[in-house]
N, C-alpha and C positions, 0 to 999 in steps of 0.2 A: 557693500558687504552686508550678509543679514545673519544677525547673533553673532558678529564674528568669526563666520566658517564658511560663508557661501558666497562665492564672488559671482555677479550677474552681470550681465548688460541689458535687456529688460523682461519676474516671476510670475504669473498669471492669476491672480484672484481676481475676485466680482470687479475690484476697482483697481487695481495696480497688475500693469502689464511689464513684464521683464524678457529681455532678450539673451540669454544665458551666454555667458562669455565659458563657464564647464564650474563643474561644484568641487569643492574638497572641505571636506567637514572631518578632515584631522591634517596635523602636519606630515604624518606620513604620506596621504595622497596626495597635500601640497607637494611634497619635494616630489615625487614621481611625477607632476605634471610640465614639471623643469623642460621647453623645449616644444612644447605641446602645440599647438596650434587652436584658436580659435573653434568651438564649435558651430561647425558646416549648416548643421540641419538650421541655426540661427543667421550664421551670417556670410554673404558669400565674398568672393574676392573679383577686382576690377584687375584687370592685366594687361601689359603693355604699355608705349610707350606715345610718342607721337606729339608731345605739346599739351594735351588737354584741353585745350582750347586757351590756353595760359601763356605758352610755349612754355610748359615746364621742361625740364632737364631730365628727372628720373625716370625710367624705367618699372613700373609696378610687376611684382612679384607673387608669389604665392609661397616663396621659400621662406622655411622655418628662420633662415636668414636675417627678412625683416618682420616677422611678427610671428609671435612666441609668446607665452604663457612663461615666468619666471619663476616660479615655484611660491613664491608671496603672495599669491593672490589679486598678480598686475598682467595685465595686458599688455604688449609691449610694441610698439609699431618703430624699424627701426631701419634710418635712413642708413647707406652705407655709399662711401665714394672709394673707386679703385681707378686707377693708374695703369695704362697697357703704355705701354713703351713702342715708340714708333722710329725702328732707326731712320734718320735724316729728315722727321719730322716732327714736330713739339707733338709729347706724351696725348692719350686720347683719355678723356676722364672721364668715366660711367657712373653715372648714380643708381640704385637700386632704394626701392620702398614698399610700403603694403599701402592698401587702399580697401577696407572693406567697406560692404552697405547691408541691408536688413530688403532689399529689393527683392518681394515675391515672400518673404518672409513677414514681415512688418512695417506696418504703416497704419497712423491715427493722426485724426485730425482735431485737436484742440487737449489741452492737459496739461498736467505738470512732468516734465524733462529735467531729469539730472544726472552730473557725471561728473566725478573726482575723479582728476587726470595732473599729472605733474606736463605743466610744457615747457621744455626748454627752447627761449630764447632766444632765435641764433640767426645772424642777418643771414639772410639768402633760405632759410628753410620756412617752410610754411605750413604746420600742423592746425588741423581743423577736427572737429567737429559740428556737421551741420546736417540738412536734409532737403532732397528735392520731392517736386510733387510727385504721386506712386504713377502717375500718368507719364513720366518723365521717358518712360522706351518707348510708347506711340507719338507724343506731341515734340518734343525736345526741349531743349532750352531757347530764350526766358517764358516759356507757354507752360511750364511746367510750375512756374515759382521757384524760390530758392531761403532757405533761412539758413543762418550761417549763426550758430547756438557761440560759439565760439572759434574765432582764429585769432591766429600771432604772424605776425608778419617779418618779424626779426628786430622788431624796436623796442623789446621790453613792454610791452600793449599787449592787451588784447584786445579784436573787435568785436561785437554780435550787429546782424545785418538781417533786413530783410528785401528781397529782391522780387518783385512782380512783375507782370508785365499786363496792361488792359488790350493793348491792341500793338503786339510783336509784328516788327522787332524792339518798337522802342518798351524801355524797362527805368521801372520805378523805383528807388530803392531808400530806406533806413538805414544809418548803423550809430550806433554809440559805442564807447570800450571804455577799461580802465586799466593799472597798471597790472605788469604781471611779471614776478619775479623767481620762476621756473621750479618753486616748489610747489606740492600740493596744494588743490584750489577743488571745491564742490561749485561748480558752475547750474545757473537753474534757469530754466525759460517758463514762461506760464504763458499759454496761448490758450483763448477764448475770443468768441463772437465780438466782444468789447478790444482787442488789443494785447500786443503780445509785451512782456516785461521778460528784464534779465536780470539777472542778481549771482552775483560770488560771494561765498561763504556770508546768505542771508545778507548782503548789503547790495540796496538796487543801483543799477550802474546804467543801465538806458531803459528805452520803451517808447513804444509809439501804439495810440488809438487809432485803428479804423476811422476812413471817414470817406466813405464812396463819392461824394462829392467834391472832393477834392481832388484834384490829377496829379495832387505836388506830393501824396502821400500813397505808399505800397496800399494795395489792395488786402483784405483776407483773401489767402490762398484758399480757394476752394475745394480741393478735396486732399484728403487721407497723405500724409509725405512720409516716406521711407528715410533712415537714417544713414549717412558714412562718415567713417571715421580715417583720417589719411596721414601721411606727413610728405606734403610735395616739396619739391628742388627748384629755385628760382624760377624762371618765369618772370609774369609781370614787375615780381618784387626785387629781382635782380638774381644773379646771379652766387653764390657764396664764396665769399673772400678767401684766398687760399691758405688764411692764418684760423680759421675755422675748423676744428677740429671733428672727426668722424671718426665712428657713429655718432649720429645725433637721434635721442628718443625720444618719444611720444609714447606718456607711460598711464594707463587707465584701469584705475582702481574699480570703478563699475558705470553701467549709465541704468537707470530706473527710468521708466514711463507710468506715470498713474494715468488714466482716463477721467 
């Protein structure tokens, strides 16, 4: 938020790059933006369904649904589970979610990364923020790189990860976390030619140095990575317990890029 009136995702001066999540510089245009959706021209949406390559469970959306603008100046990414009724067979359970990226929009390679985001902790949901490489629709995945600024896995954790690959398929990776107890948290990455660091609300929590000569250590990604923002449905991390209550939110105050 800048002066307290302008919620972003990342504003553009000589040195600080911002990807506009939409502006309200009074409370009247806060409450009118109740329901809103993400600005487009900044970020687009991934849709559909199919595993992910995770075997996630939900369904990505585009519907105001799961991700909306609150009128406070949050972003709001929001899982939802529904119930279809199958006579003489066990009920069929849907998940629905948002999944946006900054893909064709935004992408830099080296800087300071920050995003105040409330997550809530919930076994079986998986909210991230991270970024693959901007090369990531021609090459794929793990040719692409992958940094993972932030996720929850449903343990009360968070992790930050970095994932390379020198000679795909085989893949290299870092990660460190620390705990995370689903209120508000300013998450921060700092990545340069020397090594990337993470830190929550200014207390560093992992990091690793480059070191090309080593094979046991992530590579620097080499070019420019686009950012997304998600909340998946089990997968690898399991499925969610059916004492789990929905909606589960993925709630983001702003994300800043300096250069």
């Amino acid at each position: 938020m800048v002066s307290g009136r302008t919620t972003v995702l990342a504003e553009v001066t000589p040195k600080k790059r911002t990807v506009a999540l939409r502006e309200a510089d009074a409370p009247r245009r806060r409450d009118a933006s109740v329901g809103a959706g993400p600005d487009e021209t900044r970020w687009a949406f991934d849709v559909g369904g199919g595993g992910w390559g995770n075997g996630e469970l939900q369904t990505y959306t585009r519907s105001r649904a799961n991700s909306f603008l609150d009128g406070h100046g949050h972003l709001v990414i929001r899982a939802t589970r529904t119930t279809l009724p199958r006579p003489g067979n066990a009920d069929e359970i849907v998940y629905h979610s948002a999944r946006l990226k900054t893909v064709d929009r935004f992408a830099q390679r080296y800087g300071h990364w920050e995003a105040r985001m409330k997550i809530e902790s919930r076994p079986g949901l998986w909210p991230a923020w991270w970024m693959l490489g901007d090369n990531y629709p021609v090459v794929g995945w793990p040719r692409s790189g992958e940094v993972d600024m932030v996720e929850d896995y449903g343990f009360s954790a968070v992790e930050s990860s970095v994932h390379t690959s020198r000679n795909a398929p085989s893949v290299t990776s870092y990660s460190g976390g620390t705990a995370n107890d689903s209120t508000f948290h300013t998450f921060r990455m700092d990545w340069s030619p020397e090594g990337v660091a993470f830190a929550r609300d200014d207390v560093p929590y992992a990091g690793v140095s480059w070191a090309l000569e080593d094979p046991n250590v992530p590579i620097d990604p080499p070019q420019p990575m686009f950012m997304l923002l998600n909340l998946a449905v089990g997968g690898t991390i399991g499925a969610p317990p059916p004492e789990v209550t929905f909606p589960v939110d993925l709630v983001v105050d702003y994300v800043r890029v300096w250069s």
